[in-house]
DRENVEX-224726 format. One record per residue (C-alpha): residue number from 1; x, z, y. Coordinates in steps of 0.1 Angstrom, whole numbers. Layout:
BEGIN
REC   num      c1      c3      c2
REC   NUM       X       Z       Y
...
***
This chain:
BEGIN
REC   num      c1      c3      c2
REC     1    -114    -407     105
REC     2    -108    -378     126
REC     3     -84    -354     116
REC     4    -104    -323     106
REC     5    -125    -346      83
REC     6     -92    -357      68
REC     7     -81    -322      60
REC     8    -113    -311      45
REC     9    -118    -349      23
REC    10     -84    -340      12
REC    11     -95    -304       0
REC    12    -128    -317     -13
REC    13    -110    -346     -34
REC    14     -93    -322     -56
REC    15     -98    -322     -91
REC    16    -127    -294     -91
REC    17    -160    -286     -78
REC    18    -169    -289     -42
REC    19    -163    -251     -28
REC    20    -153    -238     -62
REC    21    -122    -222     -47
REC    22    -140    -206     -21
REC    23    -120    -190       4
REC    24     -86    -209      -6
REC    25    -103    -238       7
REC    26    -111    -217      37
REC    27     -77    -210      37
REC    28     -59    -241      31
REC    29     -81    -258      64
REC    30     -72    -232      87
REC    31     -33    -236      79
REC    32     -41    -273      78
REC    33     -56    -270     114
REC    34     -30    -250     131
REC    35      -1    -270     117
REC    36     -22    -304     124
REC    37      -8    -320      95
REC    38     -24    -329      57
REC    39       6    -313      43
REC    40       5    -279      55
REC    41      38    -252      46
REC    42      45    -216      49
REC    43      84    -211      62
REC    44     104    -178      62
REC    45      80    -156      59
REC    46      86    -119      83
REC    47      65     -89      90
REC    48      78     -66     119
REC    49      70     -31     114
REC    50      68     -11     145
REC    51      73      26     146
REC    52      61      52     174
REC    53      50      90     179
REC    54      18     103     197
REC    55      14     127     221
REC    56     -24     133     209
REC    57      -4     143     175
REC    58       1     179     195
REC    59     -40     185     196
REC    60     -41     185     158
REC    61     -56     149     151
REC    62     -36     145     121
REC    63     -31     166      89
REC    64       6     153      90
REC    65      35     165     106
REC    66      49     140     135
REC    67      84     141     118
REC    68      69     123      89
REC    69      71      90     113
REC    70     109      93     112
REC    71     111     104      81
REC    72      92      67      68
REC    73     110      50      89
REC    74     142      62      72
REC    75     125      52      39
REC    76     120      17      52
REC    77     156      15      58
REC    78     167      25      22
REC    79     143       4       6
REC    80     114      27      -8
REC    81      84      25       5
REC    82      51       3       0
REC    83      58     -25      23
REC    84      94     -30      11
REC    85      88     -31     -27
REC    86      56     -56     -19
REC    87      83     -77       9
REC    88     108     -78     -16
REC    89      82     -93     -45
REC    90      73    -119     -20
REC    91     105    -125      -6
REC    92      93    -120      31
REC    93     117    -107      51
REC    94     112     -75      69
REC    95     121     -59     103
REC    96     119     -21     110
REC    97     116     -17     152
REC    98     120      15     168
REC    99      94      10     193
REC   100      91      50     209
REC   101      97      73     178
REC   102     102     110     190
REC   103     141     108     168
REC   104     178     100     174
REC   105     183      71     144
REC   106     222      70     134
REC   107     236      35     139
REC   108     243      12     114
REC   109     214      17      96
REC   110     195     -15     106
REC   111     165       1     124
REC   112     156     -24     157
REC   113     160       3     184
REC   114     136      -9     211
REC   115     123      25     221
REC   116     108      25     253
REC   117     102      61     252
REC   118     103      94     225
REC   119      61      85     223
REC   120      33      82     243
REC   121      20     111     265
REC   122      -7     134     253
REC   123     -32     111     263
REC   124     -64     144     266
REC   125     -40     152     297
REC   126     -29     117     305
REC   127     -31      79     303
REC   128      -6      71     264
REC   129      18      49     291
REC   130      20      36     326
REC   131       7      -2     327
REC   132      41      -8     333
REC   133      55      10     305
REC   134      26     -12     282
REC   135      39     -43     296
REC   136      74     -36     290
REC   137      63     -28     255
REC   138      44     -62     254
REC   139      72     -83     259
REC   140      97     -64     236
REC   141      71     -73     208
REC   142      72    -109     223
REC   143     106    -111     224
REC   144     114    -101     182
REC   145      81    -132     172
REC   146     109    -152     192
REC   147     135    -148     176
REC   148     119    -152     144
REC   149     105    -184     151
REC   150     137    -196     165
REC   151     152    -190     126
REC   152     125    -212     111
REC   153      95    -185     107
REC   154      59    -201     109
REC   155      42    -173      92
REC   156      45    -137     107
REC   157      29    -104     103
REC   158      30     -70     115
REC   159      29     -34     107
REC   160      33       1     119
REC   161      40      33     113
REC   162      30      68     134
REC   163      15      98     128
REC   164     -18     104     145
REC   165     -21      63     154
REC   166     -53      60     140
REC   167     -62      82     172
REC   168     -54      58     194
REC   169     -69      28     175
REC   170    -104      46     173
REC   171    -104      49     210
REC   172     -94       8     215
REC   173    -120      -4     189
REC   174    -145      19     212
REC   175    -138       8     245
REC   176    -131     -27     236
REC   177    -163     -32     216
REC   178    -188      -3     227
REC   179    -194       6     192
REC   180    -204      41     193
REC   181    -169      65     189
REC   182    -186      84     161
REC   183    -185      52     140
REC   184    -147      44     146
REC   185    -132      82     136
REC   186    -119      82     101
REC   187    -104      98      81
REC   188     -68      87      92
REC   189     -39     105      66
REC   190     -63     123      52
REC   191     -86     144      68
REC   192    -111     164      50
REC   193    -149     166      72
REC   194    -141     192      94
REC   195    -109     180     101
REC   196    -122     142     110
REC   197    -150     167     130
REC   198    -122     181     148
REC   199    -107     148     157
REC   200    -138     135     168
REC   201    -140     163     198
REC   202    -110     156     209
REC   203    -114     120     206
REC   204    -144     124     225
REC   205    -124     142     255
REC   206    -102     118     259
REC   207    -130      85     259
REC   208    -152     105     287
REC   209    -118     114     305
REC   210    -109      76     315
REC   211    -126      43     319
REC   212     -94      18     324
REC   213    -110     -19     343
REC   214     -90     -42     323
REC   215     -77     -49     285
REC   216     -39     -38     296
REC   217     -51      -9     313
REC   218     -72       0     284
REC   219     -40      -7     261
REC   220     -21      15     280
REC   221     -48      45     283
REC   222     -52      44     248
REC   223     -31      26     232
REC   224       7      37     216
REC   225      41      19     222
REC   226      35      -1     185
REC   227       6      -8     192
REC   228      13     -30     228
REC   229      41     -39     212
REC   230      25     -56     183
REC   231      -2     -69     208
REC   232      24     -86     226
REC   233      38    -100     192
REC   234       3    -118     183
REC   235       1    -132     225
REC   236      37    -147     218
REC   237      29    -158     177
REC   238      -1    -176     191
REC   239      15    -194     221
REC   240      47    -206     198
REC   241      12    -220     173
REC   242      28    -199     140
REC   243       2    -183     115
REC   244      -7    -146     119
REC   245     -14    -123      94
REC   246     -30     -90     104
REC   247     -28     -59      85
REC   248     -55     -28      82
REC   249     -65      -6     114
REC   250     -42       5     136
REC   251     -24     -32     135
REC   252     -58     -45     137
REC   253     -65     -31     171
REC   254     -35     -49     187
REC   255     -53     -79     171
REC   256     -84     -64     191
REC   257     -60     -58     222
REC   258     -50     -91     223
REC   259     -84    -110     217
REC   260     -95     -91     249
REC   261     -66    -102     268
REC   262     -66    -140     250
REC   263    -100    -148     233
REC   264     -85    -184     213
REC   265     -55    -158     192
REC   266     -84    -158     164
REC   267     -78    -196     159
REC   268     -42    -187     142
REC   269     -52    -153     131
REC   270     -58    -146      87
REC   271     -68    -114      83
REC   272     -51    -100      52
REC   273     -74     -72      43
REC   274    -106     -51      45
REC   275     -94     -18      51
REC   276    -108      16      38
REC   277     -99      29      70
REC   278    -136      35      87
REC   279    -141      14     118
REC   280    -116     -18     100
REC   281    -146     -39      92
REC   282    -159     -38     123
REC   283    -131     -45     144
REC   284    -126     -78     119
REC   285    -167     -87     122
REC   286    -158     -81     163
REC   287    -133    -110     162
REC   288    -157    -132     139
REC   289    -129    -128     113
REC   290    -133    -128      71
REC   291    -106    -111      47
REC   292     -90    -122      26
REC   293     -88     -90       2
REC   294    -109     -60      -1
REC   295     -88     -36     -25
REC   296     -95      -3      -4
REC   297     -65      -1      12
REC   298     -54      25      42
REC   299     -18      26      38
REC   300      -6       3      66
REC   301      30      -6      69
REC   302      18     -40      63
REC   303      14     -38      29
REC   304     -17     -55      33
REC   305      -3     -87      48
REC   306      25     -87      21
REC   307      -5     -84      -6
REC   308     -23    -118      13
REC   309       5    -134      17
REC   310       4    -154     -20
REC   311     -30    -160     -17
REC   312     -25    -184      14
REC   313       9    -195     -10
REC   314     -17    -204     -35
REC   315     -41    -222      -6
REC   316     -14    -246       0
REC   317       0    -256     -38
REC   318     -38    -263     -47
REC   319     -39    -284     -16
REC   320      -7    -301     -19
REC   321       5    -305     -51
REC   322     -34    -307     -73
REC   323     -41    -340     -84
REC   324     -67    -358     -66
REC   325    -104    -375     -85
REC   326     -85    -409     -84
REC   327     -47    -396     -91
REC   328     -64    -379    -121
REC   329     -85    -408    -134
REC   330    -115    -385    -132
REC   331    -144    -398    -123
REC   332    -170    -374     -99
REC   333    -201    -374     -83
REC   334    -199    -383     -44
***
């Protein structure tokens, strides 16, 4: 018996229905496959939340202020926003990384500083980074999925914050997938219509300005210093074989990044959520992907991998500790 007929009579020989828990079963296979082993586990749980400023921010394409960026991150550190309170329920442990925020962080205060630059350039005048700049960024991200799997993490996922980075992950899903750029502008912080309108057109500069050959050229055009830094966190998560969770849009289009550049990341890759963010689903349906949650989240951070994360807790109790047909004494059809 091969060992993906294993793993699924295993899941099947549970006391219950065949299918009746649906996606856990989904679940429980796909953390079955990666770790090769009839007894999967989830071990030290992280998310890395990467933080960087836009240059596109100063062309209006967000209703917020740019200092709000170092403003959150400062509420990461002391504990208050979403993705802490829903971390600390979970008891995932949590990183904040200074990837390019436009802000002099005191020390001490546990922020990651790994900024590469105060934010990307104003990409409607030039490309976001240099490729070399984007690579650089790549292999920082690479480098903190190391050291997390070197203290015994298996199960990683990311988030970001920036203001205006919904921007720059319109234009990736775009040029990565040719899906018209109309259908990839949202609503971002919270644009009314003519404000999305607004953000379109300027959008719609930048898209006719370049057309990069290649997925890291493209990254760098478009792309902002989280965001090549998260891609290069899913490249390394993938290679070291851990499970990846990916969050709502804007961490979603490293995902999308990332496929371009590697096509087999999607064999390791859960995606936590259907965002409300416009575009989200269609990046996911791009990379043949299914969610595991659709609560209408936009709020990033993470918080939608630290929402997923006991769900694929509870695909791997039913799988390893529920009673079998025969352990049970119950007797089945088939």
């Amino acid at each position: 018996m091969n060992f993906e007929i294993a793993l699924l009579h295993k899941i099947d020989s549970r006391t219950k229905p065949l299918g009746s828990l649906g996606k856990l079963e989904d679940i429980a296979f796909k953390i079955g496959k990666i770790q090769q082993t009839l007894t999967p586990e989830l071990r030290n749980p992280a998310i890395l939340v990467f933080a960087a400023d836009h240059g596109i921010t100063d062309e209006g394409v967000s209703p917020c202020p740019k200092e709000i960026t170092h403003q959150m991150v400062m509420n990461f550190v002391h504990g208050g926003a979403g993705i802490n309170v829903f971390a600390h329920q979970h008891d995932i442990r949590l990183r904040i990384i200074d990837a390019g925020v436009d802000h002099d962080f005191p020390a001490g205060l546990g922020i990651v500083d790994a900024k590469l630059a105060r934010g990307t350039h104003n990409m409607l005048h030039q490309p976001a980074m240099t490729v070399e700049t984007c690579r650089k960024a790549m292999e920082k991200g690479a480098e903190f999925v190391k050291q997390e799997f070197e203290n015994g993490c298996n199960v990683i996922g990311f988030g970001e914050m920036g203001i205006g980075n919904t921007s720059p992950a319109s234009l990736l899903l775009h040029k990565f997938t040719g899906i018209p750029l109309e259908d990839c502008v949202g609503r971002g912080a919270g644009h009314d219509e003519a404000g999305v309108r607004r953000k379109y057109g300027i959008l719609k500069q930048v898209a006719e300005k370049y057309n990069p050959d290649t997925p890291l050229e493209t990254l760098a055009t478009f792309g902002g210093l989280e965001i090549a830094m998260m891609c290069g966190a899913v490249l390394e998560a993938k290679r070291l074989n851990m499970i990846i969770l990916a969050d709502g849009f804007i961490a979603t289009s490293a995902f999308l990044a990332a496929y371009e550049m590697q096509r087999d990341i999607t064999d390791n890759v859960i995606f936590s959520h259907a965002s409300n963010e416009r575009g989200h689903k269609a990046m996911v349906e791009y990379m043949n992907g299914n969610a595991v949650l659709s609560l209408d989240l936009r709020l990033g951070e993470g918080t939608g991998v630290a929402l997923a994360y006991p769900i694929l807790q509870s695909a791997l109790v039913f799988l390893n500790e529920m009673a079998s047909f025969d352990e049970a004494g119950v007797h089945h059809a088939g």
